[in-house]
C-alpha positions in Angstrom: 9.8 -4.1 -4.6 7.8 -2.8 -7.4 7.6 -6.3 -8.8 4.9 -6.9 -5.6 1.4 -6.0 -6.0 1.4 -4.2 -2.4 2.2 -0.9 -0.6 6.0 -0.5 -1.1 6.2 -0.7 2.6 4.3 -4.1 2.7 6.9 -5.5 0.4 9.9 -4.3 2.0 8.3 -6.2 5.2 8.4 -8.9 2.6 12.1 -8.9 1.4 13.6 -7.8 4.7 12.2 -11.1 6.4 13.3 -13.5 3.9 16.0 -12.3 4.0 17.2 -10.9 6.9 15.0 -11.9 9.7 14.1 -15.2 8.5 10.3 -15.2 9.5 9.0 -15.4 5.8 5.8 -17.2 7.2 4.8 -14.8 10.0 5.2 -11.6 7.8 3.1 -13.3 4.8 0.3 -13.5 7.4 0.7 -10.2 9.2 0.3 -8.7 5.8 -2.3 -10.7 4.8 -4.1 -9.5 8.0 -3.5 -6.2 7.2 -4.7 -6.5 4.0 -8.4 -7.1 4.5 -10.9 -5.6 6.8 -10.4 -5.5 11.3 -10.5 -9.4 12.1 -12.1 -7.5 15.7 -15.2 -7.1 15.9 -16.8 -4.9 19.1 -20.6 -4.2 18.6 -22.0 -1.9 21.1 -23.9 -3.8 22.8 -21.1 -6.0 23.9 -18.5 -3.8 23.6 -17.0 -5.3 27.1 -17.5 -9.1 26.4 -15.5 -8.1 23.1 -12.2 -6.2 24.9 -12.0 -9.4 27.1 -12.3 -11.5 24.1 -9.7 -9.6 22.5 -7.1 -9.6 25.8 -6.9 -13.3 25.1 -4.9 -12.4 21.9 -2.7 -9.5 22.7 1.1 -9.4 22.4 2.8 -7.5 24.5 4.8 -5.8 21.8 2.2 -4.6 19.6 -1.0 -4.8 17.3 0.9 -6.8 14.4 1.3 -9.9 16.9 -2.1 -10.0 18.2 -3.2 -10.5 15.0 -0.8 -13.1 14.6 -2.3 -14.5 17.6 -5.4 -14.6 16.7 -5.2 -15.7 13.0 -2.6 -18.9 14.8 -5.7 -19.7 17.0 -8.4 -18.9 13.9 -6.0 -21.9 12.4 -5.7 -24.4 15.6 -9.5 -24.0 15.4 -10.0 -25.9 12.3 -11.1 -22.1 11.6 -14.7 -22.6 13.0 -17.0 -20.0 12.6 -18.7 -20.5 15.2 -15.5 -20.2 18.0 -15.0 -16.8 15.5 -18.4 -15.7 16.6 -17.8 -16.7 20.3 -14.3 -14.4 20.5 -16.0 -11.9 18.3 -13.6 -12.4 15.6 -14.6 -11.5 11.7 -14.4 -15.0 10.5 -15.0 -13.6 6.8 -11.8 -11.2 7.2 -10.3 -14.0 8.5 -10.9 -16.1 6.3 -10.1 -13.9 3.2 -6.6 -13.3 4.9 -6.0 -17.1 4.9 -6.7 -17.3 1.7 -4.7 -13.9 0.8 -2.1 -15.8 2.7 -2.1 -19.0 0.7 
């Protein structure tokens, strides 16, 4: 673990899903999402235009998977920055995790 350049608990995500779990590319882009700044965005002025955007996205078992969820639909989106701007995503956070990812 102290070979990666990440939190110890970020690489143990890492090891334990190559090799136990067997969901090497999901984990690389949960931490990659968790590495760079909220890919939500909720300005006040549209704070409730921005929950429903976000419903659209949530897992039912937990934070980590709507982002997965959101980053898959950044990606069947050509990721357009405009659709980001439409479901009030960060399209630069997103875009710096796809390319933390790859």
């Amino acid at each position: 673990m102290s070979e990666f350049p990440l939190d110890p608990t970020l690489s143990k995500m890492i090891i334990s899903a190559s090799q136990q779990f067997y969901c090497m590319n999901e984990i690389l882009t949960i931490v990659s999402l968790i590495s760079v700044p909220n890919v939500f965005m909720r300005p006040r002025e549209n704070m409730v235009e921005a929950d429903q955007a976000k419903r659209k996205f949530v897992h039912q078992d937990g934070d980590h998977l709507t982002l997965l969820n959101a980053y898959n639909a950044f990606c069947l989106k050509d990721f357009n920055a405009d659709w980001c701007w439409e479901n009030f995503l960060n399209f630069r956070a997103l875009n710096q995790a796809k390319n933390v990812r790859n």
